[in-house]
C-alpha positions in Angstrom: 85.0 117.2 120.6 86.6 113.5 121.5 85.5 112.6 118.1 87.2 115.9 116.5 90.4 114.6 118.1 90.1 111.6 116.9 89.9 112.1 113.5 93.1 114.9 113.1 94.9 111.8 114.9 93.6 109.2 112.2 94.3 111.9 109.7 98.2 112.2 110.9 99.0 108.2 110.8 96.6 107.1 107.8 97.6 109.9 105.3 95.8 107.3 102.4 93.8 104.7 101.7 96.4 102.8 100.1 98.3 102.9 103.5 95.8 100.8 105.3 95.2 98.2 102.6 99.4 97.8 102.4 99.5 97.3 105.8 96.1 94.7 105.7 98.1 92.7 103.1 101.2 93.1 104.8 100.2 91.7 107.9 97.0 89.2 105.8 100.5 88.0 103.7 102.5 87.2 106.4 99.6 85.3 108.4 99.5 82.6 105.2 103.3 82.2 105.0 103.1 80.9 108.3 100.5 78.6 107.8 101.7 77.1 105.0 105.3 76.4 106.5 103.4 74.6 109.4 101.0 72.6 106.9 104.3 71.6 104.7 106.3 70.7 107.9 103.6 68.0 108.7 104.0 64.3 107.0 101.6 64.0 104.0 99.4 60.9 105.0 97.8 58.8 102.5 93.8 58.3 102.8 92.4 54.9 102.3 89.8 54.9 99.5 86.8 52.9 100.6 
């Protein structure tokens, strides 16, 4: 019965697959945006070739 419930309230806020990925890349896009902006704030340093 729990597991009944659960699905009708999975069924209401995921009404597609497409849905979940948007929201995956959504949130997957936003993650890299920030990383880059942090790894382009930092000064470039030059390694030494041996």
């Amino acid at each position: 019965m729990v597991v009944a419930k659960m699905k009708l309230k999975l069924k209401k806020k995921w009404t597609t697959g497409e849905t979940a990925l948007k929201r995956f890349n959504t949130g997957f896009l936003k993650h890299t945006d920030k990383r880059q902006i942090r790894n382009s704030s930092q000064p470039q340093v030059a390694k030494k070739r041996n």
